[in-house]
DOMI-343349 format. One record per residue (C-alpha): residue in three letters; x, y, z. Coordinates in steps of 0.001 Angstrom, whole numbers, plus 500000, padded with zeros to 6 digits. Last residue first. Layout:
# DOMI-343349
ALAXYZ;...
END
This chain:
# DOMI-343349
UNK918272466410744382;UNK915233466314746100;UNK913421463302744093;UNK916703461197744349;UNK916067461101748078;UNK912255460817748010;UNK912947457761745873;UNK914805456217748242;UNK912934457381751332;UNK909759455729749287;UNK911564452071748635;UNK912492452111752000;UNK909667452605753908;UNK907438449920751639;UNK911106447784751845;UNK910495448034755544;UNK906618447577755557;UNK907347444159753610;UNK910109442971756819;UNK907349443838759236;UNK904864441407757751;UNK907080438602758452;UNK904026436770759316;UNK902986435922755477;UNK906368435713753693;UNK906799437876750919;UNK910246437523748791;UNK910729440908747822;UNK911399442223743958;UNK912295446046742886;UNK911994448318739923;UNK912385451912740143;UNK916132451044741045;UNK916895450099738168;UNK916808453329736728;UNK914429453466733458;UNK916687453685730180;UNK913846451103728391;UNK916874448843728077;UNK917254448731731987;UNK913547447936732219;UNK914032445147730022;UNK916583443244731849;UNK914878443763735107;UNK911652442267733965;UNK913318439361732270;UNK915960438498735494;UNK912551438777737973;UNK910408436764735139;UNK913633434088734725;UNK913755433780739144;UNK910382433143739195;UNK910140430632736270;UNK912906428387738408;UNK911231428926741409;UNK907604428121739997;UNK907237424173741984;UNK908236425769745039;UNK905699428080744841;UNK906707431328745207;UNK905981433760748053;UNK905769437071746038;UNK906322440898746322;UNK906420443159743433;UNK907405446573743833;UNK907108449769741144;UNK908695453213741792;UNK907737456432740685;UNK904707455506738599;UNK903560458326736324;UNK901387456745733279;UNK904673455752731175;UNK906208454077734073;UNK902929452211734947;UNK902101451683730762;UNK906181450604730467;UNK905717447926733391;UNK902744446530731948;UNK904318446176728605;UNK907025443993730170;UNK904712441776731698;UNK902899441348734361;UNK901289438043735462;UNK904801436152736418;UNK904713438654739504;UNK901921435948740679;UNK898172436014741046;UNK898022439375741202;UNK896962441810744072;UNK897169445524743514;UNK898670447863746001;UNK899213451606745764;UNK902076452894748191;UNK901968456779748838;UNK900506456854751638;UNK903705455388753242;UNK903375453039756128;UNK901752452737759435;UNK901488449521761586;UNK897687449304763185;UNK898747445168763611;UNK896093444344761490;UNK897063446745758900;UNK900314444748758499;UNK898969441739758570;UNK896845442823755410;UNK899772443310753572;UNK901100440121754593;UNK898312438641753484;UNK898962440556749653;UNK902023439332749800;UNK900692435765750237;UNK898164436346747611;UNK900472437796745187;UNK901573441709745390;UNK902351443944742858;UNK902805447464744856;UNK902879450462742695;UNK904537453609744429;UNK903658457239743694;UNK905630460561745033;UNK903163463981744436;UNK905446466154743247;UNK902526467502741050;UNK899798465837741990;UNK898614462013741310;UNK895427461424740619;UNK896020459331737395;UNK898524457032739013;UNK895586454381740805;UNK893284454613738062;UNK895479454722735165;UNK896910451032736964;UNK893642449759737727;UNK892343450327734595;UNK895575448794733190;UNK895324445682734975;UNK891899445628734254;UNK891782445592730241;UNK895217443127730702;UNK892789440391731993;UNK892437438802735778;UNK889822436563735920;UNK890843435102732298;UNK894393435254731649;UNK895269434647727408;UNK897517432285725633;UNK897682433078722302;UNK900809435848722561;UNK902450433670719199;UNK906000433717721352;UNK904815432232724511;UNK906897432974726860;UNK904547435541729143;UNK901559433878728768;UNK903124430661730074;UNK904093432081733301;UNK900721434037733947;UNK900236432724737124;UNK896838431576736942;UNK896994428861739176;UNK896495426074736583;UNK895482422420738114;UNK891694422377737798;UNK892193424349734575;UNK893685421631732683;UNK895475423387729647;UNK895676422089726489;UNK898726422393723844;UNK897065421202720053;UNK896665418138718070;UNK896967415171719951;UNK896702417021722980;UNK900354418223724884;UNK899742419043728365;UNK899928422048730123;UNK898652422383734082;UNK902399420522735112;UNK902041423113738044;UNK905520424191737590;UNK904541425517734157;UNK907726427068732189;UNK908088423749730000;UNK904724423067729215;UNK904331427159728157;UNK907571426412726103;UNK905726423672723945;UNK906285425059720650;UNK902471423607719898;UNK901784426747717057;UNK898577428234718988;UNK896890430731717160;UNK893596428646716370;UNK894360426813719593;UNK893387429774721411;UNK894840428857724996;UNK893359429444728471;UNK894851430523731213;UNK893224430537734927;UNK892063433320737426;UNK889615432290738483;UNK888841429437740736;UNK888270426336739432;UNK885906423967740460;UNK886282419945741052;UNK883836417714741589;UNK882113416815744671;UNK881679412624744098;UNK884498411870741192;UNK887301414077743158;UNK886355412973747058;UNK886704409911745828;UNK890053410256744594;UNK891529412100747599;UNK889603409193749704;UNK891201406566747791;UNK894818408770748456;UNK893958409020752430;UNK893310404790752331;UNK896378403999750570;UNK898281406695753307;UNK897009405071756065;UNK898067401168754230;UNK901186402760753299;UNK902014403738757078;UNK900873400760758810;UNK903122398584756847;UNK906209400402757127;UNK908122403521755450;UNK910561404525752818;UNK908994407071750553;UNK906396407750747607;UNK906426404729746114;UNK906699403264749984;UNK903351403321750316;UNK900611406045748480;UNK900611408245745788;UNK897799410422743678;UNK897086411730740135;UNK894202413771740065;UNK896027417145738977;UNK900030416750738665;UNK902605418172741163;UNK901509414768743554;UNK899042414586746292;UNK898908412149748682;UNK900567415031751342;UNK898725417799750402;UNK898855419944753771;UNK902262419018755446;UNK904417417219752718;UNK903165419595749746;UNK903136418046746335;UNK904040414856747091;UNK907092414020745081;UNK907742410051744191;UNK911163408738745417;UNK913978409909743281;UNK915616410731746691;UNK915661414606745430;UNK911854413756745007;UNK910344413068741711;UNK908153415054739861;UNK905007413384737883;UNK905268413615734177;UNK902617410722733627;UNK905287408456731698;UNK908710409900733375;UNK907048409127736792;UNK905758405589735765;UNK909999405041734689;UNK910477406071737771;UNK908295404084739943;UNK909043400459737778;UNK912354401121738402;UNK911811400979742288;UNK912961403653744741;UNK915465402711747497;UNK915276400639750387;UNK918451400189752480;UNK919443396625753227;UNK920031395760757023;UNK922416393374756499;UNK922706389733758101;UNK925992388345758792;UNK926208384147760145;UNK928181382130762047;UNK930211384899764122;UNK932987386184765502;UNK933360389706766966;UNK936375391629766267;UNK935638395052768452;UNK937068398330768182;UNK937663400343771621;UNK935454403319772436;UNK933213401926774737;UNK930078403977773536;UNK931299403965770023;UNK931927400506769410;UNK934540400102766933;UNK933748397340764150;UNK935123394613762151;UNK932376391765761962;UNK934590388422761374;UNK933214385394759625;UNK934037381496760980;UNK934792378334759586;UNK938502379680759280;UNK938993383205759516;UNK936248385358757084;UNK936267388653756366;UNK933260391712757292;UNK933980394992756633;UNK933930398660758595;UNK931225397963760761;UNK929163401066762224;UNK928989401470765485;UNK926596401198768589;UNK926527397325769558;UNK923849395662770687;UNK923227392980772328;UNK919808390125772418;UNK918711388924775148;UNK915096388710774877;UNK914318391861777717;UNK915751393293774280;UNK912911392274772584;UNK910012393535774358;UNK912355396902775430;UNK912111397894771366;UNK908681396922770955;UNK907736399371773752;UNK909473402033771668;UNK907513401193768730;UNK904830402695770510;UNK906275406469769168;UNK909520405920767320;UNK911911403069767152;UNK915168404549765588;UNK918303403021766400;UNK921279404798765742;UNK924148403611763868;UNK923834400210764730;UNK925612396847765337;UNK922852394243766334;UNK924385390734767850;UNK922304387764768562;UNK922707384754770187;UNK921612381568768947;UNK920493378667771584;UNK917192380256772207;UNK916105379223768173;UNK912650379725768435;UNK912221382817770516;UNK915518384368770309;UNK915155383747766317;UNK912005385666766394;UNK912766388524768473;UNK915779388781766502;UNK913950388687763324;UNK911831391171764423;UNK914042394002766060;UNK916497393711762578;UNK912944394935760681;UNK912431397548763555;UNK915710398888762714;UNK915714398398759096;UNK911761400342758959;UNK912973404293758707;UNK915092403914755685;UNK916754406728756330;UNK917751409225754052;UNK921703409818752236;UNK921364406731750291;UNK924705405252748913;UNK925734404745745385;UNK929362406619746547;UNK929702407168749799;UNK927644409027751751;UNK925319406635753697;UNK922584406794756058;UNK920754404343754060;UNK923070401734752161;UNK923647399271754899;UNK922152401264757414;UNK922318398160760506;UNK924507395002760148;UNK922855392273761499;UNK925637389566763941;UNK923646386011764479;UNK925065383758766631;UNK925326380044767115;UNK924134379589763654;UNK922035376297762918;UNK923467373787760275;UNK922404373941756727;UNK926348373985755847;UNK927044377081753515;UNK923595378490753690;UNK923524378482757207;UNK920273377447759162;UNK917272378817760470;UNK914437376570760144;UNK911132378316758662;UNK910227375796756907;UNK913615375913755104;UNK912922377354751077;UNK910285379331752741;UNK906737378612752948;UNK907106378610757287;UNK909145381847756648;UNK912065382210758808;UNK914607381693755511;UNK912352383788753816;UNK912519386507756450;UNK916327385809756539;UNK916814385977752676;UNK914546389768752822;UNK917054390592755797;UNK920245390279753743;UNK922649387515753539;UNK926442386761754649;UNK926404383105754925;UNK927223382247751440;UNK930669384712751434;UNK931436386828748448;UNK928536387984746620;UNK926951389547750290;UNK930780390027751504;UNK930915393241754172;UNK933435395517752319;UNK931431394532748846;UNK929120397227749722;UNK927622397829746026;UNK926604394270746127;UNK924086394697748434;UNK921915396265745778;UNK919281398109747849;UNK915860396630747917;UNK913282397761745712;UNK910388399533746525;UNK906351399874745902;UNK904250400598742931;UNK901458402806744306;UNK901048404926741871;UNK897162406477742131;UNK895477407106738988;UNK892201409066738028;UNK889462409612735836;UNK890710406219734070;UNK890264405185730233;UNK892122402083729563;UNK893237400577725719;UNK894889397313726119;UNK897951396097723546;UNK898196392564723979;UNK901337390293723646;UNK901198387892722065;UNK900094384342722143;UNK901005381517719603;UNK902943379349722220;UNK899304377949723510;UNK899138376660727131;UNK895825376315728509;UNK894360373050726503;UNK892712371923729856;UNK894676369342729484;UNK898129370322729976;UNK901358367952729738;UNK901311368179726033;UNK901465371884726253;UNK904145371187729318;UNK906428369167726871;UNK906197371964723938;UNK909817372278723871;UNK909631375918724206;UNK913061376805725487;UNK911742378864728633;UNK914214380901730578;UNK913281384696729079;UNK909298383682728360;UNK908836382268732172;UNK906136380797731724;UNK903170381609734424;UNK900332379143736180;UNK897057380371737636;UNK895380381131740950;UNK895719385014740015;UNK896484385457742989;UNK899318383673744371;UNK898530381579747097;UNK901275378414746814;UNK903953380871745616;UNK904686382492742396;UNK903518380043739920;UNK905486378080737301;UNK906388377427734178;UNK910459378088733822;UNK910864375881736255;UNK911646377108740149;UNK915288376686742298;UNK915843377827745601;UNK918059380168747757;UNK917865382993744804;UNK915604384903746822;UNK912678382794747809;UNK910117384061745673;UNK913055384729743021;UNK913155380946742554;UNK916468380640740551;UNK915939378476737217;UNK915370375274736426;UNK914140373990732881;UNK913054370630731884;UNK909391371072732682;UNK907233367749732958;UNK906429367986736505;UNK905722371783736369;UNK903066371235733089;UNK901275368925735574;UNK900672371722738156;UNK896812371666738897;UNK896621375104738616;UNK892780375361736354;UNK894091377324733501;UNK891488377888731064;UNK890393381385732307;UNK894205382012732234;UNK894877381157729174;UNK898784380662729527;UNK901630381708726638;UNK902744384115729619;UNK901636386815726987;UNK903033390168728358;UNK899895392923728935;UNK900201396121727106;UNK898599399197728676;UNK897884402142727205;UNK896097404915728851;UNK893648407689727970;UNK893451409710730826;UNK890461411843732602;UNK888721414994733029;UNK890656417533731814;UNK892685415566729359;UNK896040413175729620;UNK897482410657727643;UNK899190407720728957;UNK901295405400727095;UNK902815402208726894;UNK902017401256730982;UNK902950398130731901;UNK901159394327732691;UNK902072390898733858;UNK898930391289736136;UNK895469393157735440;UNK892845392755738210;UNK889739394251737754;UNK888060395350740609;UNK884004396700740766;UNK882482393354741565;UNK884893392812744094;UNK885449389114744381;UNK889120388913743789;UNK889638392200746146;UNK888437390475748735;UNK889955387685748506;UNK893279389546748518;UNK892154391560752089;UNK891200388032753801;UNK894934386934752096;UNK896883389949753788;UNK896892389144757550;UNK896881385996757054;UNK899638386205754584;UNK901832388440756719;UNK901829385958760492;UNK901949387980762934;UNK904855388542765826;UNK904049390018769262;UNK904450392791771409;UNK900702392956770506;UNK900505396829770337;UNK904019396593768513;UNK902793393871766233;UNK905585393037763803;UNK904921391049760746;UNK905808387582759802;UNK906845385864756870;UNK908528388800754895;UNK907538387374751270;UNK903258388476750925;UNK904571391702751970;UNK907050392442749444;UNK904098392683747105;UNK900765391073746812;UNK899356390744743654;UNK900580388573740754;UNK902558387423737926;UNK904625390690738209;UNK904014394047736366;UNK901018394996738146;UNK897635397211736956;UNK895049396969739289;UNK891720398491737348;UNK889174400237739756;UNK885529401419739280;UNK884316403408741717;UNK880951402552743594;UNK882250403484747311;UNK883596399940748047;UNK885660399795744984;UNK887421402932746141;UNK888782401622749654;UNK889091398344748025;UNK891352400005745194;UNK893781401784747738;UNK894161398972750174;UNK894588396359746922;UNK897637399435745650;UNK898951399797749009;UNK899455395739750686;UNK901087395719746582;UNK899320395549743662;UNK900967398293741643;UNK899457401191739601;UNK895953402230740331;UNK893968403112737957;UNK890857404319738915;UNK887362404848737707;UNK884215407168737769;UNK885584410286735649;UNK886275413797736944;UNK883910416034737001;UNK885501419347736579;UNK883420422449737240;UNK884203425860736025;UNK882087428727736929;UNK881133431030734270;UNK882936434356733389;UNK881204437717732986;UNK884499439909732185;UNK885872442881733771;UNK886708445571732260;UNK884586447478733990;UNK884913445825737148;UNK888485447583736789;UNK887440451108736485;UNK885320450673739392;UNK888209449221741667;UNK890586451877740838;UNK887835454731741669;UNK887815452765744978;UNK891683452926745789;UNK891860456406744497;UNK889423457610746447;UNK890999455595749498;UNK893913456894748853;UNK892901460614748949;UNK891220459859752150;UNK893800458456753757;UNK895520460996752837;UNK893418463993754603;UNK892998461843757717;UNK896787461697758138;UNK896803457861760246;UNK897182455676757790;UNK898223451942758262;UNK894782451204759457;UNK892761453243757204;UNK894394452069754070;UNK895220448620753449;UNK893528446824756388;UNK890663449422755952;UNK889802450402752653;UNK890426446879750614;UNK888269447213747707;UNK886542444695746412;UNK884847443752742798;UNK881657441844742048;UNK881203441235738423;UNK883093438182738479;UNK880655437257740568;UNK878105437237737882;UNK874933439488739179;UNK871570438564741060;UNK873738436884743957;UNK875347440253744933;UNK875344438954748332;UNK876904435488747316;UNK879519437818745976;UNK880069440047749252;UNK880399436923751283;UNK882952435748748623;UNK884945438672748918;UNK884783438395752581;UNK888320436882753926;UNK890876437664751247;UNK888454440681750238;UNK890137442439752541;UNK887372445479754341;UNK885487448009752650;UNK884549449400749286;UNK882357446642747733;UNK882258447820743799;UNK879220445880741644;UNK878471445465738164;UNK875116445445736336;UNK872736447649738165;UNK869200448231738028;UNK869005450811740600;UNK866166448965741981;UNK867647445188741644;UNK871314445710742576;UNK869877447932745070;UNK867384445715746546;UNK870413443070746603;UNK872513445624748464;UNK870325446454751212;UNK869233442696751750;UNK872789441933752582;UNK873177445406754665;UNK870268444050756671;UNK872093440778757269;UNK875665442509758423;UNK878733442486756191;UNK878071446422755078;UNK878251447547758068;UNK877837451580758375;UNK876553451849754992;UNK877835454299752524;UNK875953455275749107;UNK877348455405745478;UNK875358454305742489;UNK876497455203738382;UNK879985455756739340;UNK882671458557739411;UNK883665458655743118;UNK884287461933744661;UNK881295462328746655;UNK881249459558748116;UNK884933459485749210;UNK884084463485750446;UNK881206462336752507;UNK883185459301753887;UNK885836461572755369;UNK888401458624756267;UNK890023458220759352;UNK887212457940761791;UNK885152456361759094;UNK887196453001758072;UNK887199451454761206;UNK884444453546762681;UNK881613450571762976;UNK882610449393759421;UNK881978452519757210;UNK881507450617754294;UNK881101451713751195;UNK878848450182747954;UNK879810450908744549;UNK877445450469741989;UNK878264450295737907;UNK875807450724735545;UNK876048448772731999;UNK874726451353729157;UNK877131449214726345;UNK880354450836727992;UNK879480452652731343;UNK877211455103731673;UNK878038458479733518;UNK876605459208736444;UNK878375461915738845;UNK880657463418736380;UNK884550463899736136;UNK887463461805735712;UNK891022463176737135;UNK893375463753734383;UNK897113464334736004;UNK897726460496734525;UNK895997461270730926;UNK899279463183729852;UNK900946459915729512;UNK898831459299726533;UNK901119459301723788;UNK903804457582725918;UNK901188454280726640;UNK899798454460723312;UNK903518453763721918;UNK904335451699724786;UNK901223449365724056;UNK902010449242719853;UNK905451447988720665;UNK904456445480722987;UNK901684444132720872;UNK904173444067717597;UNK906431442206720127;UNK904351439414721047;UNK902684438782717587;UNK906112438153716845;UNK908581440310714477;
END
């Protein structure tokens, strides 16, 4: 039998023994607590809130506590100086505030209580949860006895815990050296950090050092991408604090609280690049030719090359797959840079924190062979045209036909080719930059080449905000378009054929043209996944990477201090990734200068009784577990205190500080031991979003049964099966739990309600004693109904 279940069996045992306990109301006016510690409690009366429906002098009276006195505002600066002096006269060690949510002053009421541990401070919530949804003046005031006799039990048990601060360490990795990834490590670079560049290619830059020209809504003009881009390069070369690290992937990466070991291995081009000096001799002497990816496959390169005339590092590459090492550029070299005896190197990297900003790749056009990209030489995408309108490009920037190099009369582009699509390998989203992509080129080719006409067939086009204006720039140009989707593309004689019903005329359309250019969808890269799978990031239905809230944490991924940025984490433009590079630096920043500190309550692990099974990793939605080298860890800047892991792990060595089992059952014995003969009792788990709602509720003066007892948890995945048998076992009629789940838990939400359920029906208690809501915070109303419900249920049974 496990640790688990000996536990559980011993707790229902005592729990059945000393049922008897929950018609024992304590007695005495000043008992000490365990050790001598006193316990205060401090009321509020709150201008009449809580004292026109609760008899004060009775709730004083009744409470079994070393201090008790009411105050008529407790929040106010007298009252502040009131409860310090008492702390200090009355020479107490733990602290009850009996008044208002502690969702909004709790931490008013601790920095109060300065003297003591603030985990020593407890609150109890007698007016949102008690005198404003009661309105029987006797009741109330039963409740709120309870309520605060609950709250000293559990300071009681509570433990002194210290504050914990994360600092995370003073460097970066960021992954990919795209217009993102140099935005990103600038940003940082700039404010002291220390930032490593780690790119798989030969060098920095990205798509955007390929596209030519960018568009310049603001402008209604066309800019050129490289000098736009190469100011930003340089200065990333002569940062001080940038390291630059091309040809280069991640091995492993290892994670701890503060920081992550990573290894990197860097390919051996066979070059010494502080020896190489570019002066492109080894080129001339190079037998090999191979298809110049710079320039998509419409030019040839040698297997030693470099990139393009800026590429940064200034320094040439071999191609290790196409090169047949004759030794002719060695020879060919003399600076002595080229040595065929380098490996590969294996490079250790410790980083406080990582941003992925590894870009896109372009949908495989191939997958649509209806329109003819392998098929016919003049059907091409929008990458070959922005190459082939490049001034570096393999024309100078002439536009021309592949088959014949002469100039297209006109120009039909294909919109959504791959995005918007359902068929099979398609892409469902949007790709949210092929229209204004198609916009530029067409603006461009109307501008130097007025003799082609262009034709756009689209689906919709989408030119949002001052892209609009854009939109009206170039079609005052002369170009058409064409709403509808083309259903292939053939050829007839010299000429191709778009296929395609226009929509808006409703008639199909043959229209003959020179040359086809598709809109190509863009989709997530390899290099992004497989960095995912590596740092256990989650990925997006679109197998983008996952922010881990859209709206307020939208740089953030589902793992603590690693961060995204450009089109890693979606399809979007320029503008966007270089907003989003700079929000991510500033997420990172923000980390290494203010720290991090947890709030309680978090897990922690005794590794001495820890057997690495890994099923807390598994259960833990907010990737907070991590495999160490030799035990299970647990970052506490990312846990949430949930309790999921606690509750599967088999050896029971994961414990809940901030909120321990010692309090959950004083509050439990507290809250049921009161309870009269007949006397209907309801226990009310509620998270922090339930727990809001509750609150809502007593906002909006909207009454309820008295005889619902809340206690806020973390999450339902807290209590455990044990729990449930010492609240059945101590008198509870009915038991509730109410919870918002992250998105990120679902999965470990839905196994706790199934567990819970599964278990109380073994125990032989009625399932309906046990129930689970889905809170939401302004659908208050719909949590008083299952409050009403719940009671006229068990009021029902109770009569017959």
């Amino acid at each position: 039998m496990s640790t688990k279940s000996k536990n559980l069996e011993k707790t229902i045992h005592n729990s059945k023994v000393n049922q008897k306990t929950r018609d024992k109301k304590n007695q005495g006016t000043n008992p000490d607590t365990k050790a001598g510690e006193k316990v205060g409690v401090f009321l509020c009366r709150c201008g009449g809130n809580i004292s026109d429906t609760v008899d004060m002098e009775e709730l004083k009276s009744s409470i079994n506590a070393n201090f008790v006195e009411d105050y008529e505002n407790l929040c106010s600066l007298n009252c502040r100086r009131n409860i310090r002096e008492e702390i200090m006269d009355q020479n107490l060690d733990r602290v009850v505030i009996a008044a208002c949510s502690p969702l909004t002053h709790l931490k008013t009421f601790q920095n109060y209580a300065d003297p003591l541990n603030p985990s020593m401070v407890e609150m109890v919530n007698l007016r949102e949860q008690c005198s404003w949804v009661h309105s029987d003046r006797e009741k109330a005031t039963q409740k709120a006895i309870g309520l605060t006799q609950a709250g000293v039990e559990k300071v009681k048990s509570a433990q002194a815990l210290k504050k914990i601060i994360s600092r995370t360490e003073k460097s970066a990795a960021i992954f990919g050296g795209g217009i993102s990834g140099i935005t990103a490590a600038l940003s940082l670079a700039n404010q002291g950090v220390k930032v490593t560049i780690i790119e798989k290619n030969p060098t920095i830059g990205g798509n955007m050092v390929k596209i030519g020209k960018v568009f310049s809504p603001e402008k209604l003009a066309e800019e050129c991408s490289l000098c736009i881009l190469n100011p930003i390069i340089n200065d990333v070369i002569n940062h001080k604090n940038i390291k630059i690290m091309t040809k280069t992937n991640l091995r492993r990466a290892g994670r701890r609280s503060t920081y992550f070991n990573l290894v990197l291995e860097k390919e051996t081009t066979f070059v010494h690049e502080d020896r190489c000096i570019a002066c492109g001799n080894c080129v001339d002497v190079c037998p090999v030719e191979v298809p110049d990816e710079w320039n998509q496959g419409m030019t040839t390169r040698k297997a030693i090359y470099k990139p393009f005339a800026q590429a940064v590092p200034d320094v040439y590459t071999i191609d290790v797959e196409n090169c047949i090492k004759c030794g002719k550029c060695a020879k060919a070299c003399n600076m002595d840079a080229i040595d065929f005896s380098l490996k590969n190197e294996v490079i250790p990297l410790k980083a406080g924190s990582v941003i992925i900003a590894t870009g896109h790749e372009n949908f495989d056009l191939s997958k649509r062979p209806e329109y003819g990209y392998d098929r016919f030489d003049d059907v091409i995408s929008q990458m070959d045209l922005a190459r082939l309108l490049g001034v570096n490009g393999p024309t100078l920037g002439k536009l021309q036909k592949i088959s014949d190099g002469k100039v297209p009369q006109r120009v039909v582009m294909i919109q959504c080719t791959g995005s918007r699509d359902e068929k099979t390998d398609g892409k469902r989203y949007c790709s949210k930059v092929c229209c204004m992509i198609a916009l530029k080129h067409a603006s461009i080719i109307r501008e130097k080449f007025p003799e082609t006409e262009v034709v756009i067939c689209y689906t919709d086009l989408r030119t949002p905000g001052m892209y609009e204006n854009y939109l009206r720039y170039v079609q005052d140009k002369g170009i058409k378009l064409v709403r509808g989707r083309p259903g292939e593309v053939s050829r007839k004689g010299d000429h191709l054929i778009v296929r395609v019903e226009d929509t808006l005329q409703r008639q199909p359309l043959e229209i003959e043209t020179d040359m086809v250019v598709l809109s190509e969808a863009i989709e997530p890269s390899e290099g992004t996944m497989k960095l995912a799978k590596r740092f256990n990031v989650g990925l997006s239905q679109d197998m983008f990477i996952k922010e881990k809230h859209a709206k307020i944490k939208p740089v953030n991924t589902d793992v603590e201090r690693i961060f995204v940025c450009g089109t890693a984490q979606g399809p979007k433009d320029i503008t966007d990734s270089v907003s989003q590079a700079n929000a991510a630096a500033a997420k990172v920043s923000e980390q290494i200068k203010c720290g991090t500190e947890a709030e309680p309550p978090v897990a922690i692990i005794r590794t001495s009784s820890c057997s690495r099974c890994g099923k807390c990793k598994e259960i833990c939605g907010f990737k907070a577990i991590y495999r160490d080298e030799d035990y299970m860890s647990i970052d506490p800047m990312a846990c949430r205190g949930c309790g999921a892991c606690a509750g599967v792990c088999p050896e029971d060595a994961i414990k809940i500080i901030g909120l321990n089992d010692q309090e959950l059952y004083a509050q439990m014995e507290a809250l049921l031991g009161d309870k009269k003969e007949g006397e209907i009792r309801i226990l009310a788990f509620l998270d922090n979003v339930g727990y809001t709602a509750a609150d809502t509720i007593g906002n909006n003066r909207v009454n309820y049964p008295e005889a619902v007892r809340i206690i806020r948890i973390p999450s339902i995945n807290r209590i455990m099966p044990e729990h449930l048998i010492f609240a059945y076992a101590h008198g509870a009629d009915g038991i509730l739990m109410a919870e918002y789940p992250d998105e990120c838990m679902l999965e470990a939400y839905k196994a706790k309600m199934k567990e819970l359920s599964e278990f109380v029906a073994a125990e032989g208690i009625p399932a309906d004693r046990l129930r689970f809501y889905k809170a939401y915070a302004p659908h208050f109303r719909g949590l008083v109904k299952q409050f009403e419900n719940f009671y006229q249920d068990i009021s029902l049974k109770e009569s017959n």
